[in-house]
C-alpha positions as CSV (number, residue, x, y, z in Angstrom):
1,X,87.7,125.2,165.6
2,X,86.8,128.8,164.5
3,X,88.7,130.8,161.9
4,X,90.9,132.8,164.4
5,X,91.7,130.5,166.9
6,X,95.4,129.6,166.8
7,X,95.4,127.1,170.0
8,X,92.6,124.7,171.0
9,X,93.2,122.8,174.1
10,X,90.4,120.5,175.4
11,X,90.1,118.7,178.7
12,X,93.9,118.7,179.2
13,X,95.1,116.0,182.2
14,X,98.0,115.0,183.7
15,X,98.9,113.5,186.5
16,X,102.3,112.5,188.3
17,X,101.9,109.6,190.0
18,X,99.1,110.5,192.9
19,X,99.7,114.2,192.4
20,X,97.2,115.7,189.6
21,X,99.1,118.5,188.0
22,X,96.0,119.7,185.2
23,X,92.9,118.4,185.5
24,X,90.4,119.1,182.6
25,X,91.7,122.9,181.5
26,X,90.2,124.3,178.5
27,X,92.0,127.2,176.4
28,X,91.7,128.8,173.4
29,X,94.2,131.3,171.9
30,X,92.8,133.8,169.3
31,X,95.4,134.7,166.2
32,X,97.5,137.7,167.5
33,X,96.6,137.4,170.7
34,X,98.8,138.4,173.7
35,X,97.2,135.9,177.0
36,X,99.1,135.6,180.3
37,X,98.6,132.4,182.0
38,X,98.5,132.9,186.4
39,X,98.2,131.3,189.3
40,X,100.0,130.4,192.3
41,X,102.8,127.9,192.7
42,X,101.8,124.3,191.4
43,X,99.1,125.8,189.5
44,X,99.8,124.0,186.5
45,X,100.9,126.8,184.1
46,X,104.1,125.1,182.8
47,X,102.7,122.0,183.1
48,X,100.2,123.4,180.4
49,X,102.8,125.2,178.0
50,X,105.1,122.0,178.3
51,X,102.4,120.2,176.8
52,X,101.8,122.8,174.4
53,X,105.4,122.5,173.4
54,X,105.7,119.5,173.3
55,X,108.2,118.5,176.5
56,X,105.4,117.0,178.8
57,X,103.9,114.6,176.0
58,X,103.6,111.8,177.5
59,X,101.4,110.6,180.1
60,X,99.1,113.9,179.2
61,X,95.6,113.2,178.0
62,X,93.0,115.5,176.4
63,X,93.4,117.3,172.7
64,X,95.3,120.2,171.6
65,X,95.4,121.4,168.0
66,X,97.3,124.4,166.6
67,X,96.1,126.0,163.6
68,X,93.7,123.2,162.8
69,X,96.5,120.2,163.6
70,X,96.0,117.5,166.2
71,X,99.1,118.2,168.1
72,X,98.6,116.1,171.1
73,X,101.5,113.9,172.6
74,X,103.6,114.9,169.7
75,X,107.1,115.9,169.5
76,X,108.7,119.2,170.3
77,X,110.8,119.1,167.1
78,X,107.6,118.9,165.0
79,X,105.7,121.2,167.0
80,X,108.3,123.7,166.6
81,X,108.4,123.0,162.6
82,X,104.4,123.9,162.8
83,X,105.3,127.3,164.1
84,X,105.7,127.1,168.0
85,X,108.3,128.1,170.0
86,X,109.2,128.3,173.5
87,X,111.5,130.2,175.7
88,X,112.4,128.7,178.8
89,X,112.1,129.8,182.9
90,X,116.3,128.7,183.0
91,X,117.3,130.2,179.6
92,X,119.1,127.5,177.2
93,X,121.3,128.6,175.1
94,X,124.8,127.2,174.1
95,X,127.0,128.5,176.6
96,X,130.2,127.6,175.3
97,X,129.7,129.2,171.6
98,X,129.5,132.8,171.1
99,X,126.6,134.9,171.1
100,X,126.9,135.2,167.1
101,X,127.1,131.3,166.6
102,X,124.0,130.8,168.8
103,X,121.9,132.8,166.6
104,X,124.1,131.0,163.7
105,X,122.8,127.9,165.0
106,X,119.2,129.0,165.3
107,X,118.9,130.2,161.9
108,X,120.2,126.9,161.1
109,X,117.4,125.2,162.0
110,X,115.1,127.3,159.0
111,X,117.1,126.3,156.4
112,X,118.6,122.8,157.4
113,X,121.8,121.9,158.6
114,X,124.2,121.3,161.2
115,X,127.2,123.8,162.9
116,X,129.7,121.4,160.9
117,X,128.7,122.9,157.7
118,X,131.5,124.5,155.8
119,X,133.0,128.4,156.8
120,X,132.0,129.2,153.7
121,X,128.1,128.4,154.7
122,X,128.5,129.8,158.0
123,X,129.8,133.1,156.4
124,X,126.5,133.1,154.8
125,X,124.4,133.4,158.1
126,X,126.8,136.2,159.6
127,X,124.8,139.0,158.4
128,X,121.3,137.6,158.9
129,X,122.2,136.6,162.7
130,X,124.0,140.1,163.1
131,X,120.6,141.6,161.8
132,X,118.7,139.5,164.2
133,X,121.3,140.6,167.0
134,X,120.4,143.9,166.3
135,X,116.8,143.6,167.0
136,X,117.0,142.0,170.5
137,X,119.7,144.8,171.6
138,X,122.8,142.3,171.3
139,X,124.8,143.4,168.2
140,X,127.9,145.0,170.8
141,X,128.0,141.6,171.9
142,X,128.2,139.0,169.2
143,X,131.4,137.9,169.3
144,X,130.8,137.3,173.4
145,X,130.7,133.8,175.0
146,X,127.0,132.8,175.8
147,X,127.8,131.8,179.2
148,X,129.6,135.3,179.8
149,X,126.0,137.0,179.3
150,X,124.1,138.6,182.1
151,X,120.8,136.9,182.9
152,X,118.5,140.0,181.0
153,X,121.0,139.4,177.9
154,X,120.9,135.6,178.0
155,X,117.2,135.9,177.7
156,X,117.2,138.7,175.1
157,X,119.8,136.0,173.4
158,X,116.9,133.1,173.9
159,X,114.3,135.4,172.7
160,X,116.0,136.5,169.4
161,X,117.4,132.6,168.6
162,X,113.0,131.4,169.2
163,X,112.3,135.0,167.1
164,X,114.6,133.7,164.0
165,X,112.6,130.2,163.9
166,X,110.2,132.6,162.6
167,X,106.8,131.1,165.0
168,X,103.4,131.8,164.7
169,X,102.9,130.9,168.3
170,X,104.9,131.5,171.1
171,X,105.2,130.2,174.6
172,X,107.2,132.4,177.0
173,X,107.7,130.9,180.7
174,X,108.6,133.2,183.4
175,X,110.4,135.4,180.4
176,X,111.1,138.4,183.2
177,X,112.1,135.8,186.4
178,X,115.2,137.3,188.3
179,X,115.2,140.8,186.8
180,X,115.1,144.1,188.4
181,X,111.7,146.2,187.6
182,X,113.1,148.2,184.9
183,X,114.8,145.5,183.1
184,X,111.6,143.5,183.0
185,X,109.6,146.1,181.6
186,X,112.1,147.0,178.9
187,X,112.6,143.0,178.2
188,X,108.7,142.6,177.8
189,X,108.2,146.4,175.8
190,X,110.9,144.4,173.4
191,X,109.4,141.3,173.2
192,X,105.5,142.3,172.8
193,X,107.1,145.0,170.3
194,X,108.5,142.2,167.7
195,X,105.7,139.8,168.6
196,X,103.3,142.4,167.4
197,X,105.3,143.4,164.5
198,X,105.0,139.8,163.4
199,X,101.6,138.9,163.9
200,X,102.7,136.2,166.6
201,X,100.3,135.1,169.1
202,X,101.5,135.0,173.3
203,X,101.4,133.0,175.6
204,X,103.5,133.8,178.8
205,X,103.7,132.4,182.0
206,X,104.1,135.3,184.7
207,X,104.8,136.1,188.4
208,X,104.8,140.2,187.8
209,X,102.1,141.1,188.1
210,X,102.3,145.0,186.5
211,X,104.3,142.9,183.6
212,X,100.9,141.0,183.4
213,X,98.4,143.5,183.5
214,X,100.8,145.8,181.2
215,X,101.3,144.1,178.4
216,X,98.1,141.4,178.4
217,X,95.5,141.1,176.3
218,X,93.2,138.6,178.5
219,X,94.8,136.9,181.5
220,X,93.9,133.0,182.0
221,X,94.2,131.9,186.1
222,X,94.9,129.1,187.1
223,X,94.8,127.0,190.4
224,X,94.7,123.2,191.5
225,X,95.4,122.3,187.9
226,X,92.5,123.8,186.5
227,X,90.8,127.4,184.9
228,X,89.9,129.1,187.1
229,X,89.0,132.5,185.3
230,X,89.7,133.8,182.2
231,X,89.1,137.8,181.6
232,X,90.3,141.0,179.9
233,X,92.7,142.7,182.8
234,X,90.5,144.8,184.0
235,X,87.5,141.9,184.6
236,X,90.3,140.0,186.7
237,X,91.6,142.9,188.3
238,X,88.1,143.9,189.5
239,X,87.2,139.8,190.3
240,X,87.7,139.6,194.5
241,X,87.8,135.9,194.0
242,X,90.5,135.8,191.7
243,X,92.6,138.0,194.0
244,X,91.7,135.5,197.1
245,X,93.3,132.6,195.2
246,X,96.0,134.4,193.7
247,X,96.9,135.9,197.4
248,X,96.7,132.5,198.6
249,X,93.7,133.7,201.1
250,X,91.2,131.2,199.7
251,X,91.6,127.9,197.5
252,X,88.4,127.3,194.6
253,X,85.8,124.8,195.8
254,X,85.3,123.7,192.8
């Protein structure tokens, strides 16, 4: 594993039942690096990042390593202690406690604990999460119910809770799904904005594709489970087959 890599992922399988959802992908993730992972529908790319994260485990074979660590099959709690998080297609946040609380709850997770703690300990985490707020555009509505969020906000919300876990990696899927064009772009400009700020690598699932080809590094696509090219945007952008597959006009013989 060389120096900058971050992610390692060899031969990667998995199957459900008769249906092969990755079969044999092969990715590596440079440190800082911003990578958008494409394809068409059944492609594989969640299938991949599940993995990655830990919440497709089982069943899965192949190695992945993070930073040096054999992370195959293991648990998303412990991959997340390594330094990777993941935001979700269906944001998950806790609906029923206030915007404030949910970042509470994340920063929680840093330093130990449970939401049962004391007032007095909660107290404590009211400015940090208030500061985190901030950054992610959601200070006006802290003292909001999760659930009473908009979709953009609720993922803005998701964002900022993954952001105070304080990754190295990070695995977005579908981050801009259901949003209006200008919304998307000023979710992404936020995201890549802290992301960079933090030396955090990327790696996002994505159906736009101006989001992809805006804010990515090198773009990964995928179809039938498997790599099928892996560029800078502009070497994809200018690959016919690549479009073909992506369009749906042609499937890879390989």
């Amino acid at each position: 594993m060389s120096a900058d890599a971050v992610l390692v992922a060899k031969n990667v399988n998995k199957s459900y039942g008769k249906f092969i959802a990755l079969a044999g992908v092969d990715l590596t993730l440079k440190r800082g690096e911003r990578r958008a992972l494409i394809g068409p529908n059944g492609a594989g790319k969640t299938t991949f990042i599940s993995i990655v994260g830990g919440q497709q485990g089982g069943g899965a074979n192949g190695s992945v390593h993070f930073c040096g660590v054999d992370i195959s099959g293991a648990a998303p709690h412990r991959i997340a202690r390594l330094g990777i998080g993941r935001t979700f297609q269906i944001s998950r946040t806790f609906h029923r406690l206030t915007v404030a609380e949910n970042m509470m709850a994340a920063l929680m997770t840093t330093t130990g604990g449970s939401l049962g703690l004391s007032t007095a300990r909660l107290r404590t985490l009211r400015d940090p999460s208030m500061q985190m707020l901030e950054e992610v555009g959601l200070a006006d509505a802290a003292d909001e119910l999760a659930e009473d969020l908009s979709h953009g906000d609720r993922k803005r919300l998701e964002f900022g809770m993954v952001l105070a876990t304080k990754p190295s990696l990070l695995l977005l899927d579908e981050p801009t799904a259901g949003m209006g064009i200008a919304e998307r772009r000023g979710l992404m400009e936020m995201m890549v904005r802290h992301t960079t700020e933090r030396q955090i690598t990327l790696l996002f699932v994505e159906h736009d594709i101006d989001i992809v080809f805006r804010f990515a590094d090198r773009i990964t696509v995928m179809a039938r489970g498997k790599v099928f090219a892996e560029g800078t945007p502009a070497e994809i952008a200018a690959d016919r087959s690549v479009q073909d597959i992506y369009l749906g006009s042609e499937q890879p013989s390989c």
